[in-house]
N, C-alpha and C positions, 0 to 999 in steps of 0.2 A: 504494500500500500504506500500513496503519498503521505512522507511525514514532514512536515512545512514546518520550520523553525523561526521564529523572529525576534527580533532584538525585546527586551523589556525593555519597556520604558517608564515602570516603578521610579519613583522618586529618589534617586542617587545609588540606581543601581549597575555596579559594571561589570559581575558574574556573567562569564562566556561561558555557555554550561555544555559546549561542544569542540572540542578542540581536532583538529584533525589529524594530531595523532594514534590518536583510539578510532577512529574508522576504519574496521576491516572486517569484512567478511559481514558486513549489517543486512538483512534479508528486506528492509524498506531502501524503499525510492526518496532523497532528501532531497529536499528542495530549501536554501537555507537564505534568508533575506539578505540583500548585499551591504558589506558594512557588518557582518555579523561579529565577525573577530576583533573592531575594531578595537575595542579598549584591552587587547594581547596583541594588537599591532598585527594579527593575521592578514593577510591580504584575501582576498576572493579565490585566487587562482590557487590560494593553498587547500581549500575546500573543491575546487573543481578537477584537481588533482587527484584527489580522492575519492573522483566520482560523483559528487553531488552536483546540482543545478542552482545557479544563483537568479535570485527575481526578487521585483520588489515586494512590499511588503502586501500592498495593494495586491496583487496578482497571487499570490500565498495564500489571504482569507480566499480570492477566490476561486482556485484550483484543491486547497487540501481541503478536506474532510476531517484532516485531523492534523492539530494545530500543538507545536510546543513553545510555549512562553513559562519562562524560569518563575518569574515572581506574576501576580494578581494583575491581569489585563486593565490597562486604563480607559478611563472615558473616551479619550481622542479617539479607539479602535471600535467604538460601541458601532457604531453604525457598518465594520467591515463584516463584523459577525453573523457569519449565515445562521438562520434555526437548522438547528440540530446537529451541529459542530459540536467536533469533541476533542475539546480542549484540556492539553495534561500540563501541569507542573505545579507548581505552591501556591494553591487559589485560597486555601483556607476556608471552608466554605462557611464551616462556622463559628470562623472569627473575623478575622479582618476582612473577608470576603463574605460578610452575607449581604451587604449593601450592592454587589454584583450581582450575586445569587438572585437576589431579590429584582433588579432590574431588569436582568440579562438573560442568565442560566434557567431560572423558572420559565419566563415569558418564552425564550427562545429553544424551549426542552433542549439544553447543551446538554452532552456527555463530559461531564467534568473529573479526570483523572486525576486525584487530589493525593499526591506521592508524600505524605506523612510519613515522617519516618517510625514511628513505631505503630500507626493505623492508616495502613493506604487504602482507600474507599473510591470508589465511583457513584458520584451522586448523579444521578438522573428520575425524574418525573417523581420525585419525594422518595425515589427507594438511594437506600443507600447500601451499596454491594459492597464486601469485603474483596480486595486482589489478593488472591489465596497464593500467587505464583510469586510474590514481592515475598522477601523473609523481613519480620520487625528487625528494627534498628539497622537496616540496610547501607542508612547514611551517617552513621552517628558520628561519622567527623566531621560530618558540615554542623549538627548540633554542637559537638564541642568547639570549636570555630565561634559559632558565637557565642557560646560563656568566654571564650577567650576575650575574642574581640569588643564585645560589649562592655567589659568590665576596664579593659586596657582604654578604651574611647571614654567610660562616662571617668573615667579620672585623670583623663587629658583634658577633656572639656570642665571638669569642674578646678581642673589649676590645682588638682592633689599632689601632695606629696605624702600619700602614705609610711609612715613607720609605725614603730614596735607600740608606739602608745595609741594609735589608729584598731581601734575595738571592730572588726566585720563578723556580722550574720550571715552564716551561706546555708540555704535552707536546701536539700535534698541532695543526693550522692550521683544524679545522673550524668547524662553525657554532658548538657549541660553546664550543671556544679562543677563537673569535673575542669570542662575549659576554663569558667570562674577562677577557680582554685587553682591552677599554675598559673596564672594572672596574678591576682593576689599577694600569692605567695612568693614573688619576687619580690615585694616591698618589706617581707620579713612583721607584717603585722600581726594581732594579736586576732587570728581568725575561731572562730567556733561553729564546727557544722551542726548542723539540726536535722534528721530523718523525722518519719511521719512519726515514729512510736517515741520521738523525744521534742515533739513541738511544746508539748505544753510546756519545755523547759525555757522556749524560746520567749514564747507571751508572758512567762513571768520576768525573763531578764530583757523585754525588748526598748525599752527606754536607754539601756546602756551603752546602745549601738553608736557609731558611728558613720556604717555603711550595711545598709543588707542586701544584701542579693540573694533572691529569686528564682530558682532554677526548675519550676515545678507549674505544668500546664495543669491545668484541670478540666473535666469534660461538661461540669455542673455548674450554670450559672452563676447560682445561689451559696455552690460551694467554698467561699474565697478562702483565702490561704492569710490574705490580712484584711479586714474588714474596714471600713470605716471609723467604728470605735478602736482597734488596736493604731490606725495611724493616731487618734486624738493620742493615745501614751507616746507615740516616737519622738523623741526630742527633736529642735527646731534644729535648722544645719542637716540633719541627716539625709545623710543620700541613698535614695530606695530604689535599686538598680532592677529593674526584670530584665532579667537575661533570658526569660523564658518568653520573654514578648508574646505575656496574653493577658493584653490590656482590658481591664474592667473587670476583670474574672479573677486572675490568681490574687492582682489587688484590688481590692474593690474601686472604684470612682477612678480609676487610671485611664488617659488616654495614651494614644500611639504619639509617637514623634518622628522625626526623622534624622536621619545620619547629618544633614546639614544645619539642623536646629534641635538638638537631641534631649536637653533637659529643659524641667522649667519647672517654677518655684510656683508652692501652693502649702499656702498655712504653716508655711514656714521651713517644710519639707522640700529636698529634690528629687526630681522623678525622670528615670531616663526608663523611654519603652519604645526601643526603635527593633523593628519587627524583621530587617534583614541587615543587620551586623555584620555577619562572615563576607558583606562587600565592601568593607574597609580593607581587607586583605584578598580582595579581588582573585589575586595571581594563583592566591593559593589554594584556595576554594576554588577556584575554576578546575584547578586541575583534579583534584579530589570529585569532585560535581561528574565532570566529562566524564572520569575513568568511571563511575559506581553507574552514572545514568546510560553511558552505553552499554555496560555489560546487563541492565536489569530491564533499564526500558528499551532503549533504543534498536540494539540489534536483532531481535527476533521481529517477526512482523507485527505489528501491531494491532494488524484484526484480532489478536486474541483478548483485548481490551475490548470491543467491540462485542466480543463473542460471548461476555459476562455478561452482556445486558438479555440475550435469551432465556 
């Protein structure tokens, strides 16, 4: 099948999530938008080299049937989108992407390939299918990527100098925490992790903080991880990092931000929730992305995404 690749144009995003090193032996037809390599300096010819076909972007909605865009389609492309395209990569349907859902994906019954790393799902016409053939945690270094990156960014941008007398909360052990946590722990401060069976040690000493970070999605609106009442305890200065970028949910009242405007002051608190991080280190995450997304999505044919919805 045609598989039509086009630039994102997510808000400061420069993840090239196809490199033309890792094309061989791929069973789809790629058609890939011209310019795609740009922000890795790829030229066109190194992709046509490899057998793919270059077109504009224009020409891509309307020749594939099935479309890959890295991070959540923007508005400018709403009108390229055919109904009943099926579109794969990090749509998030139900988070940051239900305001597309709800305009786009419902109205225009899209097939929405939503490549979660530990629940990959195909949302189509209200069902939501599990991808049985994806294994959990498939990507989990582009998650750790952004605890790294996220936690290294919001304390360039807040003008830190953490040390040993710099008190951090790092709530959960996942891929995540984990990028956090060698972040962190190059400033030699005074860290303490927190798992689910030791929160309630966390809400008793959460005033003490200095910085906490976040590494824990949740699937339950209702379920936050810090409420409204636990921010009223966080002392004022504190920097309350989601590295888990899932705004309003793991924190209550949190919104998103962006890598070029990332924190911002409320009640005295700092709140950095910027939702694609691992594109501060572009280079390295592209190559991580290419190698995991060609061998899982890209190189078999793609109808078998297709063939989930029977």
């Amino acid at each position: 099948m045609k598989l039509g690749f086009i630039k994102p144009n997510f808000p400061f995003e420069k993840r090239v999530a196809l490199l033309p090193e890792h094309i061989e032996n791929f069973e789809n037809e790629l058609i890939v938008e011209s310019g795609f390599g740009e922000h890795l300096d790829i030229k066109d010819e190194e992709y046509i080299a490899k057998g793919c076909s270059i077109a504009t972007r224009e020409n891509i909605f309307h020749e594939c049937d099935t479309i890959f865009n890295l991070k959540l389609i923007q508005p400018p492309d709403y009108n390229s989108i055919r109904h009943g395209q099926m579109i794969i990569g990090w749509t998030h349907p139900t988070g940051s992407g239900i305001s597309f859902m709800e305009s786009q994906a419902i109205p225009k019954e899209l097939v929405i390939v939503d490549l979660d790393n530990i629940y990959p799902f195909i949302f189509h016409k209200g069902n939501k299918i599990p991808i049985t053939f994806i294994k959990q945690n498939f990507i989990w270094e582009n998650s750790f990527m952004a605890g790294f990156s996220s936690t290294l960014h919001a304390i360039l941008q807040m003008g830190m100098l953490p040390d040993s007398n710099t008190r951090v909360a790092l709530l959960s052990s996942g891929n995540v925490s984990q990028g956090s946590y060698k972040a962190i722990s190059m400033f030699n401060c005074n860290i303490r992790m927190f798992y689910r069976k030791t929160m309630h040690l966390f809400y008793e000493s959460i005033s003490d903080y200095d910085i906490i970070i976040n590494g824990i999605e949740i699937d339950n609106d209702n379920a936050h991880i810090i409420t409204k009442a636990d921010l009223q305890r966080i002392k004022e200065g504190c920097l309350i990092l989601d590295a888990a970028a899932d705004a309003g949910r793991a924190i209550e009242g949190t919104k998103y931000t962006k890598i070029g405007n990332p924190i911002y002051l409320e009640d005295g608190k700092y709140f950095y929730e910027v939702n694609n991080s691992p594109s501060i280190f572009y280079r390295e995450t592209s190559r991580i992305i290419s190698r995991v997304f060609s061998e899982v999505v890209y190189k078999k044919d793609v109808k078998r995404f297709w063939d989930l919805l029977k």
